[in-house]
C-alpha positions as CSV (number, residue, x, y, z in Angstrom):
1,X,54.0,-139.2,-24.6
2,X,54.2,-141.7,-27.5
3,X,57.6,-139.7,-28.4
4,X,59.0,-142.1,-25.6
5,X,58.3,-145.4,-27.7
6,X,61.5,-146.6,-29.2
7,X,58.9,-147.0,-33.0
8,X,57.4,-143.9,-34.3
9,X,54.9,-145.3,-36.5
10,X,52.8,-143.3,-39.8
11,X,49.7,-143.2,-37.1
12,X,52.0,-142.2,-34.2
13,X,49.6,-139.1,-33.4
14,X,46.4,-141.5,-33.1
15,X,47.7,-143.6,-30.7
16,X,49.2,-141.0,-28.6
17,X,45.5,-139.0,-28.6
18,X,44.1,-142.6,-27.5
19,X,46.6,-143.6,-24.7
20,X,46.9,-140.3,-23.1
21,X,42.9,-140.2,-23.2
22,X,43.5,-143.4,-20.8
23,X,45.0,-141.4,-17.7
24,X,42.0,-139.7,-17.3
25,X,40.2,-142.3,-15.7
26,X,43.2,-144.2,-14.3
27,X,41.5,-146.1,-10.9
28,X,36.4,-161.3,0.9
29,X,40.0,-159.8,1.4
30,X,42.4,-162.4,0.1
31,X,45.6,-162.0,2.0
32,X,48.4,-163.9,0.1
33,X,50.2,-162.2,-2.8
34,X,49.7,-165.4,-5.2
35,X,52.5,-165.8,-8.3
36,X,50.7,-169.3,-9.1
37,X,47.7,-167.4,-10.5
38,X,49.3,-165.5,-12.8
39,X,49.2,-166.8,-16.7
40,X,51.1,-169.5,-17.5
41,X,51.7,-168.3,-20.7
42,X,51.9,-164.6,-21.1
43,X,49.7,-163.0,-23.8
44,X,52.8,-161.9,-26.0
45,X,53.9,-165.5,-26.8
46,X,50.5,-167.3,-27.5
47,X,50.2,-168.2,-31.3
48,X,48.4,-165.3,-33.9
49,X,47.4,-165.3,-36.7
50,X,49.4,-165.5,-39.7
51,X,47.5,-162.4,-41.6
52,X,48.9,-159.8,-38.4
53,X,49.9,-156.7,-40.6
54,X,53.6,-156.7,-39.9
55,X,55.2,-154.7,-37.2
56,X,58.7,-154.5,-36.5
57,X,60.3,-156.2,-33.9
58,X,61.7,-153.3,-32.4
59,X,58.5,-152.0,-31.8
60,X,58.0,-151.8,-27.8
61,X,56.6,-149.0,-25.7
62,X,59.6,-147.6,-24.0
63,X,60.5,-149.4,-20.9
64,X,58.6,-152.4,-22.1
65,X,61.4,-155.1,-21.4
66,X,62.2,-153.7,-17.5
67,X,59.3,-154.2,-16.7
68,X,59.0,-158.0,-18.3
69,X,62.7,-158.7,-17.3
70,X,64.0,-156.5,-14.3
71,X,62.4,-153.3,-12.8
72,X,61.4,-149.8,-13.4
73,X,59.0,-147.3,-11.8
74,X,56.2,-144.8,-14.0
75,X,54.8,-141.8,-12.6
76,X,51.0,-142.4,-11.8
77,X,50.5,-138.9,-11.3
78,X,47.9,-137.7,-8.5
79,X,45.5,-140.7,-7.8
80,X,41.6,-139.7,-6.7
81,X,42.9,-140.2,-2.6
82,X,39.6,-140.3,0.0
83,X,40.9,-140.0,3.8
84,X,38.2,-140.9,5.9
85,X,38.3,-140.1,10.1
86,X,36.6,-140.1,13.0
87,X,35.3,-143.2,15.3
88,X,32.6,-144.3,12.7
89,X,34.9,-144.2,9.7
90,X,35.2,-147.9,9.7
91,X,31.9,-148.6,9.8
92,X,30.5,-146.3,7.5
93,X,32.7,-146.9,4.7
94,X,31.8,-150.4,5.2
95,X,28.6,-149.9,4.2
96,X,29.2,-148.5,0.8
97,X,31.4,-150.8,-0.3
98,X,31.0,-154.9,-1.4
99,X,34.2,-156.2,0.3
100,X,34.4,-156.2,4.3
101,X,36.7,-153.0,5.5
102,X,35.5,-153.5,9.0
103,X,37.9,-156.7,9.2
104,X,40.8,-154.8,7.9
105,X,43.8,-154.7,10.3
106,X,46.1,-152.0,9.8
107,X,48.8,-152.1,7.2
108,X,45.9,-154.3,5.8
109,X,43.7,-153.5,1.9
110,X,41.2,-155.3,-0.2
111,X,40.1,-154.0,-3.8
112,X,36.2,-153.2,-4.0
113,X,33.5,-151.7,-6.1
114,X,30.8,-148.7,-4.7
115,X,27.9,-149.3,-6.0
116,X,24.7,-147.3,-6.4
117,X,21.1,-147.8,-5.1
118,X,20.5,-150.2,-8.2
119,X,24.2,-152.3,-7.4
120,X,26.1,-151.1,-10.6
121,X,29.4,-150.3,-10.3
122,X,30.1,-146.9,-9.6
123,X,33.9,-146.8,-8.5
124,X,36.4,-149.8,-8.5
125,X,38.6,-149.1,-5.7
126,X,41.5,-149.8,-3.3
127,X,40.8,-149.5,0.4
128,X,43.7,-149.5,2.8
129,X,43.0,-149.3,6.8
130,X,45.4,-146.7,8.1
131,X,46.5,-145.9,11.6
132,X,44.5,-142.1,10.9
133,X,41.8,-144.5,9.6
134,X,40.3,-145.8,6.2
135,X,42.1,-144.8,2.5
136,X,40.2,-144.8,-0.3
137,X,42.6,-144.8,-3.1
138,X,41.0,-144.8,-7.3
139,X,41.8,-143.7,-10.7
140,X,42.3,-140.4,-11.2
141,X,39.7,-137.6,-11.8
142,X,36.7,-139.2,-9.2
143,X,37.4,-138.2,-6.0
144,X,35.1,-135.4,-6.4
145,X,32.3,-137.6,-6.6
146,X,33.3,-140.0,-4.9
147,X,33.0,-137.7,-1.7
148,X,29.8,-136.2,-2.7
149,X,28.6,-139.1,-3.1
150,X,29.2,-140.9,0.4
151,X,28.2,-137.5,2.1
152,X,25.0,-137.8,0.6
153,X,24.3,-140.3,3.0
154,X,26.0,-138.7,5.8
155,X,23.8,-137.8,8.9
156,X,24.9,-138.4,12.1
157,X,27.9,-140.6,11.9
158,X,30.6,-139.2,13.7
159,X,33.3,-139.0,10.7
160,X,35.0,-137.0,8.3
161,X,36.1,-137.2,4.5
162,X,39.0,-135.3,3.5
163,X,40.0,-135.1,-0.1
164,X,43.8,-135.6,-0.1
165,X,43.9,-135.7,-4.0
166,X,45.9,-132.6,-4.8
167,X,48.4,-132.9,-1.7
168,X,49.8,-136.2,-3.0
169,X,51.6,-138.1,-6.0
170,X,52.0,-142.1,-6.4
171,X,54.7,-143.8,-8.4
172,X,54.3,-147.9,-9.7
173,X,57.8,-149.6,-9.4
174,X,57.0,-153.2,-11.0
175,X,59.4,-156.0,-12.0
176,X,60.9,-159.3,-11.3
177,X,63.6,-157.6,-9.5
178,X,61.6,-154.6,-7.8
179,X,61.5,-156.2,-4.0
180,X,65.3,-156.8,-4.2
181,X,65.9,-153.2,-5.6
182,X,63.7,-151.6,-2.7
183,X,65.0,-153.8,-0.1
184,X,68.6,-151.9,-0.8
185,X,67.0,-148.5,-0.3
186,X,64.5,-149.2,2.7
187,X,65.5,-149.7,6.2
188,X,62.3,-151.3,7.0
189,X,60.8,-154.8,5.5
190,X,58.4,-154.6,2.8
191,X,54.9,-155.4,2.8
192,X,54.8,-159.0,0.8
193,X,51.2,-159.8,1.0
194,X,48.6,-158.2,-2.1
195,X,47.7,-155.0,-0.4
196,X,49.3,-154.7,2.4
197,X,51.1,-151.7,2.9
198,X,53.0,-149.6,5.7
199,X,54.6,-146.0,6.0
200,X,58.5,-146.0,5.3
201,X,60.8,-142.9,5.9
202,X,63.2,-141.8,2.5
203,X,65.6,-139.3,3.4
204,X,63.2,-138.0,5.7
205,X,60.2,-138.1,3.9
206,X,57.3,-140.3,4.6
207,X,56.1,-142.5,2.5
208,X,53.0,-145.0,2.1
209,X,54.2,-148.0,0.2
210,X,51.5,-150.5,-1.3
211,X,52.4,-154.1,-2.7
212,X,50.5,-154.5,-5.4
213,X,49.7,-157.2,-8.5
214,X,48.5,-155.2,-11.3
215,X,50.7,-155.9,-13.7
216,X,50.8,-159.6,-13.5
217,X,54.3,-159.5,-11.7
218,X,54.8,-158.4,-8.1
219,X,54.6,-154.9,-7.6
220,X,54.8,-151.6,-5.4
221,X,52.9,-148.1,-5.1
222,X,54.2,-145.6,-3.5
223,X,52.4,-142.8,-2.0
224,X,54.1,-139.5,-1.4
225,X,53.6,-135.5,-0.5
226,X,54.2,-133.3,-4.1
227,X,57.4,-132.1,-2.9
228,X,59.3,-135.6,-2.2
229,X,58.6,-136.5,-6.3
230,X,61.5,-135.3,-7.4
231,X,64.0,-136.8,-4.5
232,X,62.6,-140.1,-5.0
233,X,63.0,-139.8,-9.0
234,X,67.0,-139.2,-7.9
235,X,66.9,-142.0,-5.0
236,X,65.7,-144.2,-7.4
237,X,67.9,-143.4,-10.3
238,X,70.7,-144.4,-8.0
239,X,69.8,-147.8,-7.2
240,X,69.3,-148.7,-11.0
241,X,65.7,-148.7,-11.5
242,X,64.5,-146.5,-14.4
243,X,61.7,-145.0,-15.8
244,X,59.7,-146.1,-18.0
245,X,56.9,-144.7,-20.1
246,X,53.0,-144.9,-19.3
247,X,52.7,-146.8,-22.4
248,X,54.5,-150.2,-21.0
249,X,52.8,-149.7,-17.8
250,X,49.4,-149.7,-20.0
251,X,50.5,-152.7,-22.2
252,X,51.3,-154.9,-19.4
253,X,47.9,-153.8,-17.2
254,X,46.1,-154.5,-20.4
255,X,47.7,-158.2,-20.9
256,X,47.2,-159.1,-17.3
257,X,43.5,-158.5,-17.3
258,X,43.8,-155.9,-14.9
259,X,40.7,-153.3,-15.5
260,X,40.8,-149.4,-15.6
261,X,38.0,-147.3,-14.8
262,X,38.0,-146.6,-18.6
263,X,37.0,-150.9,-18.4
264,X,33.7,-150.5,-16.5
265,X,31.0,-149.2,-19.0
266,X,27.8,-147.5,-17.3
267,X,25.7,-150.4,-15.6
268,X,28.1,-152.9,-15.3
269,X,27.6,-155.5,-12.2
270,X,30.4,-156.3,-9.8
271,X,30.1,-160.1,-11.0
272,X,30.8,-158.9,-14.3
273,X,34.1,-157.4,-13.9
274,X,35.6,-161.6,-12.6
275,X,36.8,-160.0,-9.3
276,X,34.5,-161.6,-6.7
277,X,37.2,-163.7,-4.8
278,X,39.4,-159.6,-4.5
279,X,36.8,-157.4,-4.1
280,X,33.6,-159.0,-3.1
281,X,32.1,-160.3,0.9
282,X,29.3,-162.2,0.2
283,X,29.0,-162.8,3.4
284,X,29.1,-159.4,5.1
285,X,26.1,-157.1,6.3
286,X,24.6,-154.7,4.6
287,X,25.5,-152.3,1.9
288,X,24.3,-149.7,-0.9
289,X,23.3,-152.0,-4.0
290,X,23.9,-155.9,-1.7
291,X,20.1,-157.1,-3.1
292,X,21.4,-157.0,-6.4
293,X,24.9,-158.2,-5.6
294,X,23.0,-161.0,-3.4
295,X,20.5,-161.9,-6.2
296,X,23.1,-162.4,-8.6
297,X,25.2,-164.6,-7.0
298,X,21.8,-166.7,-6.1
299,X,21.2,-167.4,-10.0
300,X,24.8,-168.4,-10.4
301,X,25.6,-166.5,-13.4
302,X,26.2,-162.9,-15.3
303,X,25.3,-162.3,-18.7
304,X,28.7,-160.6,-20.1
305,X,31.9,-160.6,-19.0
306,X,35.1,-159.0,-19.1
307,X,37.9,-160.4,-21.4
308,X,40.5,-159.9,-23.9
309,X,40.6,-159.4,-27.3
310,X,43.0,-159.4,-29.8
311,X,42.0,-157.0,-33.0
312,X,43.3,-157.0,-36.4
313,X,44.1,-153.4,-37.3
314,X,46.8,-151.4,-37.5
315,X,44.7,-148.7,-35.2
316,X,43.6,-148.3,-32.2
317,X,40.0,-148.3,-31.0
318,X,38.7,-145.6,-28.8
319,X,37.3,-146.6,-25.7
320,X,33.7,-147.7,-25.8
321,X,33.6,-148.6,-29.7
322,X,31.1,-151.8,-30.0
323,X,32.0,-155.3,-30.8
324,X,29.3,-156.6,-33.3
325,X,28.3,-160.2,-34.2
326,X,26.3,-160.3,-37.2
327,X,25.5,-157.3,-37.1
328,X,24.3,-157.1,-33.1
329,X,25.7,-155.2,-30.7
330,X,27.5,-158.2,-28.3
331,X,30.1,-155.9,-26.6
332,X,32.1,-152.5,-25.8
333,X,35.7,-151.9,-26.0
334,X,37.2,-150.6,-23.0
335,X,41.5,-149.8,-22.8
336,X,43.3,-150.7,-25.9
337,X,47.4,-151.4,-26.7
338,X,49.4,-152.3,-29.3
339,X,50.4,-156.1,-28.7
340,X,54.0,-155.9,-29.3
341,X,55.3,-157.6,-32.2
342,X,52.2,-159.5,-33.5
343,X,51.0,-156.6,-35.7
344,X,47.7,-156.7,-33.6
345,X,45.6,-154.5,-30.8
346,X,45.1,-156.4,-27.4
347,X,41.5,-154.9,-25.8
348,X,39.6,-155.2,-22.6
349,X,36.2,-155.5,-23.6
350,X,32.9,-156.1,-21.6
351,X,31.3,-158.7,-24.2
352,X,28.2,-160.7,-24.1
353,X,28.1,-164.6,-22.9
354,X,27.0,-165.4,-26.1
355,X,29.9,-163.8,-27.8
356,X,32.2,-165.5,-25.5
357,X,30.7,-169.0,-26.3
358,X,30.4,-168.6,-30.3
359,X,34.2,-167.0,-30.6
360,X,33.7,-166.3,-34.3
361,X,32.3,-163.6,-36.6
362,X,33.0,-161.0,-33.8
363,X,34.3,-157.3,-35.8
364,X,34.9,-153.8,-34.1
365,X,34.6,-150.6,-36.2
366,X,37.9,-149.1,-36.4
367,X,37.2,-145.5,-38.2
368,X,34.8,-147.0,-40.2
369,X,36.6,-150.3,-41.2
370,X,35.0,-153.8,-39.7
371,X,38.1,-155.5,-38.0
372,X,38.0,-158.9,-37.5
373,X,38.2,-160.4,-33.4
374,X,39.1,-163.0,-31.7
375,X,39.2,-163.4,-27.7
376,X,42.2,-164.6,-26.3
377,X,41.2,-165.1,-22.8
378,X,37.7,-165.7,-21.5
379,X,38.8,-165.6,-18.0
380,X,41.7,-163.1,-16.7
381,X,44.0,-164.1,-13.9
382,X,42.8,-164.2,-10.2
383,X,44.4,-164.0,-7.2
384,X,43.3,-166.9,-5.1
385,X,42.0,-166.3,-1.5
386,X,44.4,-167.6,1.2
């Protein structure tokens, strides 16, 4: 994979072991898709530090600059995919998750978190309301439990869970020029609203298409049946958007905020994670884990937080490495990418309040070498509620 990058550095096969290690675990209802959240400035062009070892220029995950200045599309490979049916679908669903999927239209979505009996986070997830009935779309590699999971508590609802996992394939196409691209290929209008989505036909092929904000630009996933993969790679090919390589899509995720599975370390709280206003009803009825959910949002505060840090090292840290303050644990490192041309790493990391406030004398163990931190944004971008 890292044989895509247009750089091949010295530690080229320890960056490739850590980013490919990421697609393992790779994945209220505000309505409006919001471009006035996003950061003003983007990560890449806020001032670092003058002691950045130096990295070339040139050094860009491949793909990198469509996806900053046009459009391209990377293959997401098979996404955990939940199809639940039957008349109580709706209902039950709804009362497993922390946002409200029994006001979902259809064509409508809203990100939430599963929680268990205890309201940590089990599963961050997208849920789309479908004509057959509700989608449960996440990273890949959990739909397995995820099923087994909500059948646990399956007794006499009349519904079914199907595990579509294997049957399907998704594609990201992302980019300041990605709508006008599409709208070129597509008979049919897009969805323009953060999660809305609708079934388009391709040459014959039927296709779920999501709009999306993951990467801090506007965005679309596109879910499709194995065999179509290939036809859309040559569709797309002809209406000028390219590929590009994981790595860029990572980069840009990571630089947004957005988090990954691989960001949610075991007994995290939904709070925690910044995305009450997308994926959190605190005014809904019942669910799995709503006294904790409820209890928190009564004291007003978490004690950690999710946020970004920049590290100074010229390797990457695997995924739960601790951040230290004086020598106490204050953190854990979640998804990690090289920050383009500032010689540093860029990391989500789930770090203590107390870290946040201090913002010195934080250091991450990077094969045995302390490296020097500094947090470069204590609050990631949010989409605000219509």
């Amino acid at each position: 994979m890292w044989m895509n990058c247009d750089v091949v550095t010295s530690d080229c096969s320890k960056v490739s072991r850590t980013l490919c290690g990421l697609t393992q675990y790779e994945r209220s209802n505000p309505r409006r898709f919001c471009k006035k959240e996003f950061p003003k400035e983007p990560l890449d062009r806020m001032k670092t530090s003058e002691k950045a070892a130096e990295i070339p220029i040139e050094y860009r995950p491949n793909g990198l600059e469509l996806l900053d200045e046009d459009c391209g599309w990377v293959d997401l490979g098979s996404r955990s995919r939940l199809l639940m049916t039957g008349s109580d679908a709706v209902r039950f669903t709804d009362s497993f998750t922390t946002a409200s999927v029994s006001k979902l239209l259809v064509g409508q979505g809203t990100e939430s978190f599963i929680l268990d009996s205890h309201g940590w986070v089990l599963w961050f997830v997208q849920i789309l309301r479908t004509e057959e009935g509700v989608l449960i779309d996440a990273d890949p590699g959990v739909s397995g439990a995820l099923r087994e999971h909500l059948e646990r508590y399956h007794i006499r609802e009349s519904f079914e869970s199907v595990d579509e996992t294997l049957e399907y394939q998704s594609m990201y196409i992302g980019g300041p020029m990605a709508r006008s691209r599409l709208e070129k290929l597509l008979p049919q209008s897009l969805p323009d609203q953060a999660l809305d989505h609708r079934v388009v036909v391709v040459s014959g092929d039927s296709i779920r298409i999501e709009c999306v904000d993951w990467t801090g630009t506007e965005g679309f996933v596109l879910f499709m049946k194995l065999d179509c993969f290939q036809k859309m790679e040559n569709i797309l090919l002809q209406i000028q958007i390219s590929t590009v390589s994981r790595e860029a899509f990572e980069t840009k995720r990571i630089e947004y905020g957005r988090p990954s599975a691989v960001d949610i370390p075991a007994k995290t709280l939904p709070q925690e994670l910044g995305r009450n206003s997308q994926a959190i009803s605190f005014t809904k009825g019942c669910y799995l884990g709503q006294e904790t959910v409820a209890r928190i949002d009564a004291m007003g505060h978490v004690n950690k937080r999710i946020v970004c840090l920049s590290i100074l090292s010229n390797e990457i840290p695997e995924p739960g490495t601790s951040v230290t303050m004086q020598g106490s644990t204050v953190g854990v490192v979640g998804s990690s990418c090289r920050w383009r041309t500032t010689g540093k790493i860029l990391s989500l990391a789930m770090l203590h309040n107390r870290a946040s406030a201090e913002m010195s004398g934080l250091q991450v163990d990077v094969d045995g070498s302390l490296k020097s931190v500094t947090i470069e944004q204590t609050t990631l971008p949010t989409r605000a509620p219509a």
